[in-house]
N, C-alpha and C positions, 0 to 999 in steps of 0.2 A: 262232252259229247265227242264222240269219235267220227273219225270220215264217213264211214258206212251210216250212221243215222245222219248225218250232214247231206249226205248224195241222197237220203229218200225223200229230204226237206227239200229239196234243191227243185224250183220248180223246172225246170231245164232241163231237157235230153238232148245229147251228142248229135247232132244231124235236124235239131229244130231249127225251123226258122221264126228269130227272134227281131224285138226291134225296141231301143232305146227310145221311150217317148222324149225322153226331155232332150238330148241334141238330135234327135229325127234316125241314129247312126242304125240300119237293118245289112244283115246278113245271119248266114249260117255256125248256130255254136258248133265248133271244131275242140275245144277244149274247155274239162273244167278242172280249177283247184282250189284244193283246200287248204288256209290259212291254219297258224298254230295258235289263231284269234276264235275259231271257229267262224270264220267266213269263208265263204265258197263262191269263186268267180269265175266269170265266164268267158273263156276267148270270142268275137264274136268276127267271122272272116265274110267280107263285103262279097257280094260276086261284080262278076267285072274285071274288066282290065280300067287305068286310068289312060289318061290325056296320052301316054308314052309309049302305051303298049305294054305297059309291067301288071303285073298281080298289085291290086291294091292292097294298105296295110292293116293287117287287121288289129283291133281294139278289144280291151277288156272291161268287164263290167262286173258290179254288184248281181247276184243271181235274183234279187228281190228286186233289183230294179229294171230288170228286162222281161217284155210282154212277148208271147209266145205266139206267132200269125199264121204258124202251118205247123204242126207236131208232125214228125218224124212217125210216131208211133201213139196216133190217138186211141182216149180212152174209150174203150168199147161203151154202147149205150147200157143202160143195168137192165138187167131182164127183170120181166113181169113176170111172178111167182103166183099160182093161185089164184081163186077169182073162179067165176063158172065157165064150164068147157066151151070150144066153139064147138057147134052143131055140125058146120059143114067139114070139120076135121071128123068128127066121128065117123059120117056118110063115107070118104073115102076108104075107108077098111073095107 
């Protein structure tokens, strides 16, 4: 499997925010890569500053193992195809 079919499996987009259920760890994916295993991981960058005033450090992950809590770019609902007319769409012509 090449990257390109790896990044369509990938449930992950660039700018989601995502959250490791098993250490609790949530922020923004900022990067992903592809291994020469065929695995695909995800940088995942916290927002915040810490205790210091610094950028906190961000963490990598398995892309199968991070949950997705805001998409960047959700999937549109599927349209209803077919089926009998509405009435009051006719009236308005």
């Amino acid at each position: 499997m090449n990257e390109r079919e790896l990044f369509k499996k990938c449930s992950v987009e660039l700018g989601d925010e995502v959250k490791d259920p098993i250490t609790g760890f949530v922020g923004t994916a900022v990067a992903v890569t592809f291994w020469i295993n065929n695995c695909a991981r995800v940088c995942v960058q916290p927002k915040g500053l810490d205790k210091e005033g610094k950028v906190k450090s961000s963490e990598t992950f398995d892309h199968m193992q991070l949950v997705v809590t805001k998409a960047i770019n959700p999937k549109p609902e599927p349209r209803k195809n077919g089926g009998p007319c509405d009435d009051r769409a006719s009236q308005k012509r």
